[in-house]
MILO-342876 format. One record per residue (C-alpha): residue number from 1; y, z, x. Coordinates in steps of 0.2 Angstrom, whole numbers, plus 5000, padded with zeros to 4 digits. Layout:
BEGIN
(NUM,(Y,Z,X))
...
END
This chain:
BEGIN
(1,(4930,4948,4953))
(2,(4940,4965,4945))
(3,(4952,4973,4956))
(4,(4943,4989,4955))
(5,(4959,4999,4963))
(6,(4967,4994,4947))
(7,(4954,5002,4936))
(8,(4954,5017,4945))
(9,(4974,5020,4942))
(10,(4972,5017,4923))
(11,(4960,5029,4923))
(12,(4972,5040,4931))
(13,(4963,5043,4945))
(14,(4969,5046,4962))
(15,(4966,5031,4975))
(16,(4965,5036,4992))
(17,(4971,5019,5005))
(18,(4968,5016,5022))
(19,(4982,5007,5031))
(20,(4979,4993,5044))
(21,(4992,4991,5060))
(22,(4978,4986,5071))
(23,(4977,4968,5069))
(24,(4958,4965,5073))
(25,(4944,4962,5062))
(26,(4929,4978,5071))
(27,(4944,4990,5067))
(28,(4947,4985,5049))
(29,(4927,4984,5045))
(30,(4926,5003,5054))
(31,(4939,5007,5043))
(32,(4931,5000,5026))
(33,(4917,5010,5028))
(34,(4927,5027,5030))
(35,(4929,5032,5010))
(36,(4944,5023,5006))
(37,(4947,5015,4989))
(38,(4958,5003,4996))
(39,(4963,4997,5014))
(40,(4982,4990,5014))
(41,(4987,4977,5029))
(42,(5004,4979,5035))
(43,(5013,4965,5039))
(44,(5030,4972,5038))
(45,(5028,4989,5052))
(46,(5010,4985,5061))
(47,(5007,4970,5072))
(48,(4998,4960,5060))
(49,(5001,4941,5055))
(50,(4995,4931,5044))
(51,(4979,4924,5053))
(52,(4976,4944,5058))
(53,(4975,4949,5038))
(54,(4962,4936,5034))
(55,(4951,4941,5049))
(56,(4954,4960,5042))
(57,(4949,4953,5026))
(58,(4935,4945,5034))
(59,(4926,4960,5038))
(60,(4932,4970,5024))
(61,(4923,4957,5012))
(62,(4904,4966,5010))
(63,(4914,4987,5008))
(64,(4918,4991,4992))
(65,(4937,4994,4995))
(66,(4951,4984,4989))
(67,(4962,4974,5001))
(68,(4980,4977,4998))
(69,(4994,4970,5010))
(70,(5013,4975,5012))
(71,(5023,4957,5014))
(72,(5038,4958,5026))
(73,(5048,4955,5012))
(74,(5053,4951,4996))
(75,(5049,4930,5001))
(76,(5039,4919,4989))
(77,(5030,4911,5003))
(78,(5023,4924,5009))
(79,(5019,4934,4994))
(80,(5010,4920,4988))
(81,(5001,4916,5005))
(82,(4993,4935,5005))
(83,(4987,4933,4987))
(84,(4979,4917,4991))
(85,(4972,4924,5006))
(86,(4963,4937,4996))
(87,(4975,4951,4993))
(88,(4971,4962,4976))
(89,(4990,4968,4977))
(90,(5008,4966,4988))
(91,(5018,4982,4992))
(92,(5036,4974,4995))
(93,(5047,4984,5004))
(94,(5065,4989,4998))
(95,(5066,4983,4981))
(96,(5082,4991,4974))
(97,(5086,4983,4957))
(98,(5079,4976,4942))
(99,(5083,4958,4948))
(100,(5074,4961,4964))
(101,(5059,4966,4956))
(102,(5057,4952,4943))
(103,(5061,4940,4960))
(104,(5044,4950,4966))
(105,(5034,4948,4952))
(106,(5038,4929,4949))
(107,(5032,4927,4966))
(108,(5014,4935,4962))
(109,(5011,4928,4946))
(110,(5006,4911,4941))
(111,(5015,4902,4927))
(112,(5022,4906,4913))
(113,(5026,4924,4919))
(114,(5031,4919,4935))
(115,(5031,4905,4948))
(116,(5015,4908,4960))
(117,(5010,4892,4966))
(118,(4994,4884,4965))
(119,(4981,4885,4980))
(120,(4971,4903,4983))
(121,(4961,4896,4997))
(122,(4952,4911,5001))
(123,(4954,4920,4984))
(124,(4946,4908,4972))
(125,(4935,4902,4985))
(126,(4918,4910,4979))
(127,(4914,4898,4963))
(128,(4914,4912,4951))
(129,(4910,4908,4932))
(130,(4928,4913,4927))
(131,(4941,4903,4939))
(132,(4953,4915,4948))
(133,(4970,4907,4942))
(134,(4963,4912,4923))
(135,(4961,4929,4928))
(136,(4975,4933,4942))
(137,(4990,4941,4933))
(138,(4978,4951,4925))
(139,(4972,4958,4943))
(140,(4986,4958,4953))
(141,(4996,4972,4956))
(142,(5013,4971,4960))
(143,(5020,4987,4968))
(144,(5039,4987,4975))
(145,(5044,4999,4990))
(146,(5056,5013,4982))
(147,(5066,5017,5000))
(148,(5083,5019,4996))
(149,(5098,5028,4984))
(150,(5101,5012,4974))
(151,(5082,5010,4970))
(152,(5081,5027,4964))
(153,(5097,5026,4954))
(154,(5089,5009,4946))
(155,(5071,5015,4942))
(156,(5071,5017,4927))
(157,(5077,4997,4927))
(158,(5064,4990,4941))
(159,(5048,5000,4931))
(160,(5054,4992,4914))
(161,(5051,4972,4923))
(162,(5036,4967,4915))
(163,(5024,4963,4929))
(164,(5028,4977,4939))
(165,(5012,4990,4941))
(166,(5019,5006,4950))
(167,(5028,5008,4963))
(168,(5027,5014,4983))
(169,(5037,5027,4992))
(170,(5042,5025,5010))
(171,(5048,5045,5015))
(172,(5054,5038,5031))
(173,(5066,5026,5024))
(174,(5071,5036,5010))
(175,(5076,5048,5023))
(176,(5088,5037,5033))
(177,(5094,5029,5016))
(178,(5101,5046,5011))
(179,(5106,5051,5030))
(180,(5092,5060,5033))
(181,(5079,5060,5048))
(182,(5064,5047,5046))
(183,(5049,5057,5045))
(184,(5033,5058,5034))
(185,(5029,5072,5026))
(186,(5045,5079,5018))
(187,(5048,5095,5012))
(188,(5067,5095,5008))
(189,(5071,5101,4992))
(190,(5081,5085,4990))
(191,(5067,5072,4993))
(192,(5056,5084,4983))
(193,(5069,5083,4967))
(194,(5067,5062,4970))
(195,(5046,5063,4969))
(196,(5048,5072,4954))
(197,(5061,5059,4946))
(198,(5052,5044,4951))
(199,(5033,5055,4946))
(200,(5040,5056,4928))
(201,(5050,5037,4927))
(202,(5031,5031,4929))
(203,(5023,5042,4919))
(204,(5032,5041,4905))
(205,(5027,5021,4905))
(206,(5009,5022,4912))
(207,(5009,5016,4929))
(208,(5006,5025,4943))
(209,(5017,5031,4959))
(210,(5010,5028,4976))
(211,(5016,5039,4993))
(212,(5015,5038,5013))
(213,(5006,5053,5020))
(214,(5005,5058,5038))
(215,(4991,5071,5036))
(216,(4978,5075,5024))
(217,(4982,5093,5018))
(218,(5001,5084,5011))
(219,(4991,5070,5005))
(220,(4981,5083,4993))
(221,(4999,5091,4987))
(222,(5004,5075,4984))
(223,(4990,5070,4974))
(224,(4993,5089,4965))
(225,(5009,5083,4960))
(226,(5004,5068,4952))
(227,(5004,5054,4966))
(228,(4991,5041,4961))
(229,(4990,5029,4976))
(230,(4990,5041,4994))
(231,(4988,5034,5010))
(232,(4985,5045,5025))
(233,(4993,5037,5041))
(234,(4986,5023,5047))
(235,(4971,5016,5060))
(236,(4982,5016,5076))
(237,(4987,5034,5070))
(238,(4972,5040,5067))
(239,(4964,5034,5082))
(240,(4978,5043,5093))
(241,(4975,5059,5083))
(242,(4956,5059,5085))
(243,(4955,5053,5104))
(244,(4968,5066,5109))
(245,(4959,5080,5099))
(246,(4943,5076,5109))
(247,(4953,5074,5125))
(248,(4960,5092,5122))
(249,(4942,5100,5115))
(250,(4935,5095,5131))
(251,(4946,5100,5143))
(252,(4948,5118,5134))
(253,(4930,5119,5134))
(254,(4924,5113,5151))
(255,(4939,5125,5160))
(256,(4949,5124,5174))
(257,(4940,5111,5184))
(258,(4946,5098,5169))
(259,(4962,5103,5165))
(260,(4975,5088,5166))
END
């Protein structure tokens, strides 16, 4: 089966993700049916667990979106254990040098470019005509978390590991790396400067950079800029967002008698 995600970037196009904190199967099918091109578990900031991402995967499985999942951390176990699950691609949070991001990519790719173990239980489960270990580190993309000074400082280093696909911003800890408030949607000039450094690092080698959004309209500017991979929010998010707008249209419409 292609990653079809992966297809989309090298075309240079942009990919819209859905992100997954709500760790139960009817929200992640609702959600695959929303538009997205991809739908990211996170296991590192939601309540998800490992038995929560394969029931999300679950439902996901008939929607034409690609699951994605962010690990924890930068472990083998569990990189491996979401790939063979049925993850198309890990984002690893805080990855800050070269040596950190060959350690991610040896632990997503089988032998003899990395040291992936053998057993994709629910990946190659499906008795395709081509098996899935023949194909794997050609599908798989593996995206480290730029978060921090020393990861910016290293770019150019981590994108030149061979394996490595793009990579992922997280503006909330990007902030509080460089003594800053965590927040989505930045506007300092200072932040700004670092997209642009980390937009041009990837373009220069063909992959793709990759940004947390809290709203739609930033997401589009981002997109503008030359972000590939944008994500808006996440389910939990956007359910508050949506249940409190209808709460307030009501109230406003109805008058007095509702008013809180």
């Amino acid at each position: 089966m292609p990653n079809m995600l992966k297809r989309r970037l090298a075309a240079g196009k942009a990919c819209v993700n859905g992100w997954l904190a709500i760790p139960d199967g009817f929200a992640a099918e609702t959600m695959a049916q929303c538009g997205w091109d991809s739908v990211t578990v996170d296991m590192q900031h939601g309540v998800q667990d490992y038995m929560s991402m394969v029931r999300c995967f679950q439902a996901m499985d008939r929607h034409p979106v690609t699951p994605l999942v962010r690990v924890p951390w930068n472990e083998p176990g569990i990189c491996g254990k979401v790939l063979d699950g049925g993850a198309w691609g890990v984002i690893c949070p805080m990855v800050n040098n070269a040596a950190e991001a060959k350690a991610l990519v040896s632990y997503c790719l089988y032998p003899p470019k990395g040291k992936r173990s053998n057993g994709p239980i629910r990946a190659g489960a499906y008795g395709e005509a081509t098996p899935y270990q023949a194909t794997a580190n050609d599908e798989v993309l593996v995206i480290p978390m730029i978060e921090t000074q020393e990861a910016i400082d290293n770019i150019d280093a981590i994108l030149d590991v061979p394996g490595i696909n793009g990579i992922y911003i997280g503006p909330s800890d990007l902030g509080l790396s460089l003594g800053l408030a965590p927040r989505l949607d930045r506007e300092e000039p200072q932040i700004l400067g670092i997209y642009e450094k980390l937009l041009a690092a990837t373009a220069k080698r063909g992959q793709f950079a990759g940004l947390h959004n809290g709203t739609p309209a930033y997401a589009a500017r981002m997109i503008g800029m030359g972000f590939r991979l944008i994500t808006i929010a996440n389910d939990a998010g956007l359910l508050s967002q949506a249940a409190k707008a209808a709460v307030k249209a009501t109230r406003d419409a109805a008058g007095a008698v509702a008013a809180a």
